[in-house]
C-alpha positions, 0 to 999 in steps of 0.5 A: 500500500502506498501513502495515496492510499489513505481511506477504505470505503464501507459498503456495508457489514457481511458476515461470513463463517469459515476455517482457515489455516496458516502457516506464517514464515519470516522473510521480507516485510515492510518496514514498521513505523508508529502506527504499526500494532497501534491501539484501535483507536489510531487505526482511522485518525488519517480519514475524515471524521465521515468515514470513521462514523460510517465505518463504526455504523456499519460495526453497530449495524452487524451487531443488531442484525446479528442479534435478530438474525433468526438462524445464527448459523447463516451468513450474514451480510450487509452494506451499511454504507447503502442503508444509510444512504436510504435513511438520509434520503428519509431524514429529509422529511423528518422533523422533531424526534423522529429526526432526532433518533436518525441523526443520532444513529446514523452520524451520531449528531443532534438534528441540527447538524445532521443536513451538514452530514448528509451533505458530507455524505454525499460528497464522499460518494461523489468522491469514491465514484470518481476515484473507482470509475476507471478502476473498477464498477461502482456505481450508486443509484437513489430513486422515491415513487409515490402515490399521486392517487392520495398525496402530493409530494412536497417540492422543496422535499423532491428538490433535495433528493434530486440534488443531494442524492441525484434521486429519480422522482417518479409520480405514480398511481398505485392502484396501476397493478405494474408499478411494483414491476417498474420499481424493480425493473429499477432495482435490476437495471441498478443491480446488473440484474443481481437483485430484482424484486424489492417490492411485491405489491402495493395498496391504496393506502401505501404512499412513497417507496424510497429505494438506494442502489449500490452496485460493485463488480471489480477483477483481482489485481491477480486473479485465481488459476481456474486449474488450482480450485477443487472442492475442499472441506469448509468448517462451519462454527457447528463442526460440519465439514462441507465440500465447496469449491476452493480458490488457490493463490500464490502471491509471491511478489511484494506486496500483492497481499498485505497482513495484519496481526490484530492480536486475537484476529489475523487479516489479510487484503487483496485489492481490485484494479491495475497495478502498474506504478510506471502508468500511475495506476494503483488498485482503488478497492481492497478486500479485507479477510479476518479470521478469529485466531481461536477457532471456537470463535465464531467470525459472527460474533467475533465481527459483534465485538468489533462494534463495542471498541474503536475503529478497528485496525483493519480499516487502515492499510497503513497498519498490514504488512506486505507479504508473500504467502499463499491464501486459498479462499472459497466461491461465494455466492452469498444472497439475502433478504434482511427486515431492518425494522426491528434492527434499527430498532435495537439501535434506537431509530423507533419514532418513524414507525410509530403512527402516532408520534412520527413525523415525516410531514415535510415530505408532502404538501398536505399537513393535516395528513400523518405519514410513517415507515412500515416497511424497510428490507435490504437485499444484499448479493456478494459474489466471489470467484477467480476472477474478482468479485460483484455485489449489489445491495438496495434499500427499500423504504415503504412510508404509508399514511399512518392510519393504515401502518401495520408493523522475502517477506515474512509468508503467510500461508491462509486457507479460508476454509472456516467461518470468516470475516470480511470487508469490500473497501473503497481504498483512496476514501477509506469507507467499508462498503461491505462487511460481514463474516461467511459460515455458507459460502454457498447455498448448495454446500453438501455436508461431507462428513459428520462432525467430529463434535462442536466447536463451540 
């Protein structure tokens, strides 16, 4: 990594679960400065304030999501990066407590200065798309329909998401049964096709529905030998051992991996894009794989605890080593479907789905009227094989009139073979915009052999 490399992007939380063995030799390293095996707190001090709120969001975001996730055994992956984009998107209309609580979970602000926060935000995207757009796809997409057979939307409200998100603003009627199937084309089109139904169906009495996009698809700055994967043995945190499609990597030239040791974690990063120093290119995204040193540690758990100190170490590049060593990491293909209700809830956004008390008035012209969110999904894809990686996320957001609501270096040698822990970062802005930790890297896994007895 370089000293230009300064900030990792967020795209969200991703929870991941498996076993991975390593085999560290001495050799060639990077040479340590002061920030080397510094305490967590100094791990950010070199990004701006926005991005260590955004990258300690998404922390606390996969600690709720992990603790109203029914099945503890799945995986679990978010992007809080774009939930966030969607809630500011909302916050625009809110006043009152309701604006309150979304300022204080999402930017850890008062409602005062939140609008100067989304503000930042917006900013910062603009900033991650223009470092990424020759690189690799990155791209994000913000978009309200709403129902013209009740309301009116407000002007100065749709003035703000056109020019603070760049939002489409479509006026629909609701009771035409084929505008769910124009909101997802939408999604899809935003999505390369990964993630194409967000909504299922609309009533009468349904009013707005706010949607975010975010897309990623990058090659490796080395990419797997095809010929090396074979179906090897996964771990999960029960014991299980399950064949899955295995990548191998030699990375024997400085610097194509970096490692970090995070005292009871192991990490390391292989980035996205070109690298050509001579023609000034240099990769603009990393991947960033943890793995618990104790294995009876699930990585769920383990990435919860994160969300209890400081930014963590791993979200600065400037903390790994450059090494040389071997990793061998598995297909994923990783789809899911989270309720972020009842997980912004447990982090203390509770007003905008109260009937009675939220308020969401600056959003319409009609004042007399009384709105509220009913519905907030976000649907996540995470792909990866030898040849890079693709993800998309959208967040969905349903508002309905009140009445209505129902509620030579030194070598590593690392096999992803066990639950795990990972992160999608943007490096030149420094925001996580994936996160999460693998127990099923994919939904077909066979078992392979009964387990021994558990892990944990």
């Amino acid at each position: 990594m370089t000293g230009k490399l300064r900030m990792i992007l967020a795209l969200g939380a991703v929870i991941s679960i498996l076993t991975i063995h390593l085999n560290i030799q001495e050799g060639y390293a990077m040479p340590r400065d002061s920030r080397q095996g510094q305490p967590q707190h100094e791990a950010g001090r070199q990004y701006k304030p926005e991005v260590n709120t955004l990258n300690k969001l998404a922390l606390v975001f996969a600690k709720a999501a992990a603790k109203h996730q029914d099945d503890k055994s799945d995986n679990l992956v978010l992007s809080s990066y774009n939930a966030t984009t969607a809630l500011s998107m909302l916050s625009k209309a809110a006043n009152g407590q309701t604006k309150e609580e979304l300022a204080q979970t999402l930017f850890g602000t008062d409602a005062a200065a939140m609008d100067a926060e989304i503000d930042k935000l917006a900013a910062l995207n603009t900033e991650i798309l223009d470092a990424n757009k020759e690189q690799v796809t990155l791209k994000t997409a913000n978009g309200i329909w709403t129902n013209d057979d009740i309301l009116t939307l407000n002007g100065n409200y749709a003035a703000d998401l056109k020019n603070i998100f760049d939002a489409e603003i479509n006026g629909e009627r609701f009771s035409d049964p084929t505008v769910p199937a124009k909101i997802n084309k939408w999604a899809s089109d935003n999505t390369n096709g990964l993630i194409d139904n967000i909504v299922e169906k609309l009533t009468k009495d349904d009013y707005a529905i706010l949607a975010s996009a975010l897309y990623f698809k990058g090659d490796w700055t080395k990419k797997f030998d095809k010929a090396l994967t074979e179906d090897r043995g996964f771990t999960t945190d029960d014991g299980a051992i399950s064949d899955t499609p295995m990548m191998q990597q030699n990375f024997s030239e400085k610097g194509d991996i970096t490692y970090l040791d995070g005292g009871d974690y192991e990490a390391v990063a292989m980035t996205y894009g070109e690298q050509d120093y001579k023609e000034g290119k240099e990769p603009t995204m990393r991947l960033v794989l943890m793995r618990p040193k104790d294995d009876s540690n699930a990585a769920r758990d383990w990435l919860s605890d994160q969300a209890d100190g400081q930014v963590p170490a791993w979200t600065d590049p400037n903390a790994f080593e450059r090494v040389i060593g071997q990793v061998e990491l598995p297909h994923m293909d990783i789809k899911q479907k989270h309720d972020l209700i009842p997980v912004l809830k447990e982090m203390g956004i509770n007003t905008v789905f109260d009937e009675d008390r939220a308020d969401l008035k600056a959003m319409i012209e009609e004042k007399n009227e009384q709105l509220a969110v009913n519905k907030v999904t976000h649907d996540v894809v995470f792909k990866t094989d030898e040849e890079g990686s693709e993800a998309a996320a959208v967040t969905t957001i349903g508002v309905i009139r009140a009445t209505s609501i129902q509620m030579p270096p030194k070598r590593i040698d690392i096999k992803f073979d066990r639950s795990f822990a990972f992160a999608l970062q943007d490096i030149k802005t420094g925001t996580v915009l994936f996160a999460g930790a693998v127990n099923k890297p994919n939904n077909d896994m066979k078992p392979k052999a009964a387990a021994k007895g558990p892990k944990r």
